[in-house]
GUZA-572043 format. One record per residue (C-alpha): chain; x, y, z. Coordinates in nm, 4 decimals. Example, Ala and Ser with C-alpha at 12.3 -4.5 7.8 and 13.67 -1.06 7.14 Angstrom:
2
[zalo "A", [1.2300, -0.4500, 0.7800]]
[zalo "A", [1.3670, -0.1060, 0.7140]]
// end
This chain:
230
[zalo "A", [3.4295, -1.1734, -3.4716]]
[zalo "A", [3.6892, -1.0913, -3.7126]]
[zalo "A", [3.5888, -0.9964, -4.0933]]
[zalo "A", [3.7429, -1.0180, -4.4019]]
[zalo "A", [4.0270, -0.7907, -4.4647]]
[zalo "A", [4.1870, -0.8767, -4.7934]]
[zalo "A", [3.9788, -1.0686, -5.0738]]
[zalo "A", [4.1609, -1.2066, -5.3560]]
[zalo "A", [3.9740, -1.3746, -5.6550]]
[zalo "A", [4.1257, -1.5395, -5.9769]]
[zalo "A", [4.4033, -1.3149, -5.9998]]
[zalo "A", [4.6641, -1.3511, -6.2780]]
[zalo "A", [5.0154, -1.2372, -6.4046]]
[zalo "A", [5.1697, -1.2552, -6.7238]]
[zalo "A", [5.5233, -1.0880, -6.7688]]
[zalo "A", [5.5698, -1.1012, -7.1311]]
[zalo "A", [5.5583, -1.4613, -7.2577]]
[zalo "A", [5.5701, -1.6009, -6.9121]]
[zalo "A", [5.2658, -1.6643, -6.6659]]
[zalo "A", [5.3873, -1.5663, -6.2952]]
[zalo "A", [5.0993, -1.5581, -6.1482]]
[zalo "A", [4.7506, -1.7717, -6.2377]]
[zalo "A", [4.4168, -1.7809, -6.0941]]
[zalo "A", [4.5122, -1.6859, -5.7344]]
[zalo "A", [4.2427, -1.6475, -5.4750]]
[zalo "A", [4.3123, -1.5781, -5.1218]]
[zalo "A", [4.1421, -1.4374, -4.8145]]
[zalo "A", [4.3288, -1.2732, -4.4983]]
[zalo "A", [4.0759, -1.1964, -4.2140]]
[zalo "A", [4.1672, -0.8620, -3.9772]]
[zalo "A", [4.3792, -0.8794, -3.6937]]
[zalo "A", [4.6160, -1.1442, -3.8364]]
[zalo "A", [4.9543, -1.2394, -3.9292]]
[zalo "A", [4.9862, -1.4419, -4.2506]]
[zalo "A", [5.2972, -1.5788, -4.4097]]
[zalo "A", [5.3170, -1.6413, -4.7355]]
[zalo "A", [5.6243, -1.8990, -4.8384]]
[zalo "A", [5.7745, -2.0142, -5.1613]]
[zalo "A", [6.0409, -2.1015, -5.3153]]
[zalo "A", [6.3128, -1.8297, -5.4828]]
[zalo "A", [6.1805, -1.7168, -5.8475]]
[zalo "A", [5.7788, -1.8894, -5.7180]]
[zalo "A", [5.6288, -1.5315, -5.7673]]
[zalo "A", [5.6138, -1.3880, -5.4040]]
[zalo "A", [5.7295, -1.0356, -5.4593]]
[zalo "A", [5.5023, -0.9927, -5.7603]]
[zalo "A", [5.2499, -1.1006, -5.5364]]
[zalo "A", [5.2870, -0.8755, -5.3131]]
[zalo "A", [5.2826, -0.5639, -5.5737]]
[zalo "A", [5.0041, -0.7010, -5.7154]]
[zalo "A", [4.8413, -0.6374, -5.3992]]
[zalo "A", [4.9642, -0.3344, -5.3523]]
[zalo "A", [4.8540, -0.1997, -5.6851]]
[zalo "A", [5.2028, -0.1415, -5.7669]]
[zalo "A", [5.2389, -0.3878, -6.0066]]
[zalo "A", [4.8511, -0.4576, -6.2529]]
[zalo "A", [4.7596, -0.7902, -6.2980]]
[zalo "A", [4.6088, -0.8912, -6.6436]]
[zalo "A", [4.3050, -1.0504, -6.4809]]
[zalo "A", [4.1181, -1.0910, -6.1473]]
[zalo "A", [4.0569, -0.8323, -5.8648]]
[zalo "A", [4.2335, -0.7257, -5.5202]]
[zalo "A", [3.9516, -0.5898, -5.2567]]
[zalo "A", [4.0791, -0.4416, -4.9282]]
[zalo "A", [3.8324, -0.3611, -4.6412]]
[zalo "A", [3.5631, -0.3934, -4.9115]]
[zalo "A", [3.7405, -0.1208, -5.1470]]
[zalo "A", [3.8439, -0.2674, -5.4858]]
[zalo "A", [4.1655, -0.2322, -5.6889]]
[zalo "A", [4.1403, -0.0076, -6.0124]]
[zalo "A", [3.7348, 0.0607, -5.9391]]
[zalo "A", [3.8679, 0.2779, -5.6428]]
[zalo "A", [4.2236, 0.3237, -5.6563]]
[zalo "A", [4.2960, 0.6248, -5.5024]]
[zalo "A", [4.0638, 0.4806, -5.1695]]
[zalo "A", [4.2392, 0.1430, -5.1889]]
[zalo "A", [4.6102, 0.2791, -5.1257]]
[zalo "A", [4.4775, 0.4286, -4.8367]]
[zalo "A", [4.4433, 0.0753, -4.6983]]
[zalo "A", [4.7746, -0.0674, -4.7709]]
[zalo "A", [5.1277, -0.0385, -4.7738]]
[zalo "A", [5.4297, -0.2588, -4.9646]]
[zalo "A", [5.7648, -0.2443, -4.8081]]
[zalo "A", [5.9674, -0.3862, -5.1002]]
[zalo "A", [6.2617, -0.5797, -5.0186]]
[zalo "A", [6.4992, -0.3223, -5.1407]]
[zalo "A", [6.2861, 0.0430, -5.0342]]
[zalo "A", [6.3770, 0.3814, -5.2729]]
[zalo "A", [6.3994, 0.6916, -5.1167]]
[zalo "A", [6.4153, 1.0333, -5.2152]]
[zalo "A", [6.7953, 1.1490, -5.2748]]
[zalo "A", [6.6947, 1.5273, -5.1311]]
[zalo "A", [6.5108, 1.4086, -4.8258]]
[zalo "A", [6.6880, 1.3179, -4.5016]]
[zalo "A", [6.5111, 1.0532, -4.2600]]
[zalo "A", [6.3521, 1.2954, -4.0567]]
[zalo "A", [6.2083, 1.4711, -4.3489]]
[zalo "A", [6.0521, 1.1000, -4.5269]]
[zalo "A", [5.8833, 1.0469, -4.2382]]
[zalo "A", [5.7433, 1.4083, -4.1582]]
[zalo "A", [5.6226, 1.3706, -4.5538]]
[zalo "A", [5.4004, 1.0150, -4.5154]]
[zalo "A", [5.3028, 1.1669, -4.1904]]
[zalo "A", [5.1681, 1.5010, -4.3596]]
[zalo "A", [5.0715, 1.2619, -4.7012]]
[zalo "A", [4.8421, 1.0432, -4.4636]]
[zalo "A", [4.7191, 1.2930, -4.2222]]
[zalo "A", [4.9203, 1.1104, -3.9094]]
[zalo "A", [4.8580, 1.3508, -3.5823]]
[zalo "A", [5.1038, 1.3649, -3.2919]]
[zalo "A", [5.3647, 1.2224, -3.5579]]
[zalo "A", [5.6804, 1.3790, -3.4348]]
[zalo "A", [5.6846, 1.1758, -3.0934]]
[zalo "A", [5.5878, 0.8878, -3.2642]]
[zalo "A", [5.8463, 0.8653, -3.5381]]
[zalo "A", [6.1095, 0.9695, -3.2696]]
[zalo "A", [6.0232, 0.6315, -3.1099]]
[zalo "A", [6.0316, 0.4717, -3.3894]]
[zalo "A", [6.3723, 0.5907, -3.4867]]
[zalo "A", [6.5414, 0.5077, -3.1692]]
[zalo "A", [6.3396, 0.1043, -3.1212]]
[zalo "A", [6.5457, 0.0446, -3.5160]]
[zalo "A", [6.8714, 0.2321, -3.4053]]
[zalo "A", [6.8310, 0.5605, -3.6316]]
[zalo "A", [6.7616, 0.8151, -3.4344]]
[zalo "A", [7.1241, 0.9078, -3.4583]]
[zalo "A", [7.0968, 0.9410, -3.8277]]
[zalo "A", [6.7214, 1.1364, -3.8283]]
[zalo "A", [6.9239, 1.4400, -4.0079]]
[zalo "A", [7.1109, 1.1957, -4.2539]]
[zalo "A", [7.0019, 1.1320, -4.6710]]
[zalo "A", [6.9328, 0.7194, -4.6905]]
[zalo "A", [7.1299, 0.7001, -5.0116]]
[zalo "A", [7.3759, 0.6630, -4.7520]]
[zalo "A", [7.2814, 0.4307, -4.5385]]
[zalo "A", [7.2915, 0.0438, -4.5795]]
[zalo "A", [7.1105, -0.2149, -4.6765]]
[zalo "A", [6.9817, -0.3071, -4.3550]]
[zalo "A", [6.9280, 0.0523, -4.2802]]
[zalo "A", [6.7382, 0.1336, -4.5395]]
[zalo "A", [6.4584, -0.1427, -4.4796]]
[zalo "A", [6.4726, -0.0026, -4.1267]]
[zalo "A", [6.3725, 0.3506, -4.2159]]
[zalo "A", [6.0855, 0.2031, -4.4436]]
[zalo "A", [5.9544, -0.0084, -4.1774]]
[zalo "A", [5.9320, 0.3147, -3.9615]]
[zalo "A", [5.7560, 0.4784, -4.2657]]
[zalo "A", [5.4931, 0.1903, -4.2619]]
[zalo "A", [5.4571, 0.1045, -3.9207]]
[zalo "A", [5.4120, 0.5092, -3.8562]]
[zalo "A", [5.1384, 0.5245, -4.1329]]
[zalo "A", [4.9749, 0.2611, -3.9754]]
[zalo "A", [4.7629, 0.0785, -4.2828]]
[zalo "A", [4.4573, -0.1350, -4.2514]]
[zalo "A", [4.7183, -0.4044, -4.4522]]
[zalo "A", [5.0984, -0.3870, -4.4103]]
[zalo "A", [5.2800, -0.5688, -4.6486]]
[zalo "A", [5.6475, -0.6479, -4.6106]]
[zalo "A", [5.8779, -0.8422, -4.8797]]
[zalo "A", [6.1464, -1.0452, -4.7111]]
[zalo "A", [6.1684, -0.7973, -4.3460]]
[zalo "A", [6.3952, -1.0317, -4.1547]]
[zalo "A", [6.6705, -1.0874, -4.4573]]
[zalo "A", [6.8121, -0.6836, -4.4050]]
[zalo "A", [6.7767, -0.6889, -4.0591]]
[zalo "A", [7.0078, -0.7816, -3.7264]]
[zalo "A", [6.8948, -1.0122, -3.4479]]
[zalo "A", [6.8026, -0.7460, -3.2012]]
[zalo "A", [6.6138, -0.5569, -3.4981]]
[zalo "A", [6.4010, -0.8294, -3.6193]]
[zalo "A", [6.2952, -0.9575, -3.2420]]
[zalo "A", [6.1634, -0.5549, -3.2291]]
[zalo "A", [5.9894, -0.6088, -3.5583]]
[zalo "A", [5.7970, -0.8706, -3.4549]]
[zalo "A", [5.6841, -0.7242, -3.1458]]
[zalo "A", [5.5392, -0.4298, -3.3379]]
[zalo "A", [5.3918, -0.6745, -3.5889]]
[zalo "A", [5.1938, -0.8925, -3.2628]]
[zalo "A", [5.1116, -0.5118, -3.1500]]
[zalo "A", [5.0411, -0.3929, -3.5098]]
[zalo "A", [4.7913, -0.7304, -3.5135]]
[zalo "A", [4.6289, -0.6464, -3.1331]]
[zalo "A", [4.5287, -0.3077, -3.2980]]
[zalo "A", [4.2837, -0.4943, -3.5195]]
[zalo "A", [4.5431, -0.4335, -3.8415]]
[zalo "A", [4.6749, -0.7179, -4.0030]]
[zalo "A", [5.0191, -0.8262, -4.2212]]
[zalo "A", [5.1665, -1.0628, -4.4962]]
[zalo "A", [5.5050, -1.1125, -4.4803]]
[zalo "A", [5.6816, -1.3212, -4.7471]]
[zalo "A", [5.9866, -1.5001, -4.5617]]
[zalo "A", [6.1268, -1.8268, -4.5125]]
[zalo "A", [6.1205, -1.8290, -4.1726]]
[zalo "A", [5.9686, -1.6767, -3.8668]]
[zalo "A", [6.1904, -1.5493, -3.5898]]
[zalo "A", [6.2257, -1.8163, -3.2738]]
[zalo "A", [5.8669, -1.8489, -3.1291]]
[zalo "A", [5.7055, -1.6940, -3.3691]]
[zalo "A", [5.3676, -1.8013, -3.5229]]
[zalo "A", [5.1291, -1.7020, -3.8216]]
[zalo "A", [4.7698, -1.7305, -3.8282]]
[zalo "A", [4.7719, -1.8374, -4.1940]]
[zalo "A", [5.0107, -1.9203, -4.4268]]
[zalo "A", [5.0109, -1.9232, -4.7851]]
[zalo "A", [5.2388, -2.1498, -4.9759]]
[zalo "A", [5.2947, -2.0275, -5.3544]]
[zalo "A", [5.3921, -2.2838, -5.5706]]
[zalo "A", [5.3122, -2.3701, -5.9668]]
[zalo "A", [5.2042, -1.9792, -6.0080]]
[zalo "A", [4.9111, -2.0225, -5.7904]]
[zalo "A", [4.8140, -1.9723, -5.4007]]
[zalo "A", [4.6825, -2.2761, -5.1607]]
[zalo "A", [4.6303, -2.2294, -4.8426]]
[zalo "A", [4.7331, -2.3765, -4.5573]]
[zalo "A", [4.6438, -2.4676, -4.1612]]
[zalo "A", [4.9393, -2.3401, -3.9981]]
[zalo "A", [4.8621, -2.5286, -3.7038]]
[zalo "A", [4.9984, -2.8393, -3.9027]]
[zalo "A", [5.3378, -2.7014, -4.0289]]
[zalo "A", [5.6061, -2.7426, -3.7742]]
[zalo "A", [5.8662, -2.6877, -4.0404]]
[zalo "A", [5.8655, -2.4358, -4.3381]]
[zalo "A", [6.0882, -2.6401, -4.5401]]
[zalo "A", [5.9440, -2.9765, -4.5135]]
[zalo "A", [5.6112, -2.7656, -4.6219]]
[zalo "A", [5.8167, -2.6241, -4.9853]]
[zalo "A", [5.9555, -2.9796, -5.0336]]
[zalo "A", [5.6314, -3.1317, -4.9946]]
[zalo "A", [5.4812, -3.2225, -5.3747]]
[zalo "A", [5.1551, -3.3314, -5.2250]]
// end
């Protein structure tokens, strides 16, 4: 029986004058993929730090795997990790050397083989010994995703993945994410579409600063679902 990953109650964002975020309440059970959709400027990526406890929101709380947001931070970003939809990266560290620090940071054993094959799935293993401040866009969100996926957190949470990405790349990204998933972890990806064949177990559709969830079994098409006013 799957349990209750990610609780979110009444949570709210003001940025300045303007409300981006109000009264959002969500739930994302373990082992799942959820999707959250909405239009450009709806609030997604602020979202998504929210949850990450990168970004505070003036009201409400964030509770992963029971552990809550600001009561417990240090335990709560254990649980879960933000891949933004433009990473940063230390000027002084190669590739190699970012993901030999998250290992160390997070206590990941055996990390050397398993960044290796991480490296060479996403096409970077010939650039282990090179500084990202080099590399490209697409690049760059390719090292992160190693980062994450070699971290491994109870909640992996990815802004826009497929956008950076080439064909071949993003078909590999969502096999590890359907692996990630069989591991009993779970994801929320914000995108506007899924690769071919590819299905969420929930989907949340942000619209008018707040969060309504929706059966995924009846949305055959993501943009009839953000033109839909109902």
């Amino acid at each position: 029986m799957s349990k209750k990953l990610l609780r979110v109650n009444d949570l709210s964002y003001e940025y300045g004058a303007t409300q981006i975020l109000q009264g959002v309440s969500l739930e994302l059970s373990d082992r799942s993929i959820a999707l959250l959709v909405g239009r450009n400027g709806a609030g997604k990526s602020t979202l998504l730090r929210c949850l990450a406890g990168w970004t505070w929101a003036n009201a409400g709380t964030v509770e992963i795997n029971d552990v809550t947001l600001r009561r417990e931070d240090r335990s709560f970003r254990k649980h879960v990790m933000l891949v933004p939809d433009t990473p940063d990266f230390y000027d002084e560290l190669t590739a190699w050397e970012h993901l030999q620090f998250a290992a160390q940071l997070h206590r990941v054993e055996g990390w050397q083989d398993r960044s290796w094959e991480l490296l060479e799935k996403y096409q970077l293993d010939d650039y282990a010994d090179t500084f990202p401040f080099t590399f490209s866009r697409g690049m760059r969100y390719k090292l992160a995703l190693c980062i994450a996926l070699l971290t491994s957190p109870a909640l992996l949470l990815l802004d826009e993945p497929f956008g950076p990405l080439d064909a071949s790349s993003v078909a590999e990204l969502w096999e590890d994410l359907r692996g990630y998933r069989s591991k009993g972890r779970s994801v929320m990806l914000s995108s506007h579409a899924l690769p071919n064949g590819g299905k969420a177990d929930s989907i949340f559709l942000l619209r008018d600063q707040t969060v309504t969830t929706v059966d995924p079994a009846g949305v055959t098409d993501l943009k009839a679902l953000l033109n839909n006013d109902n």
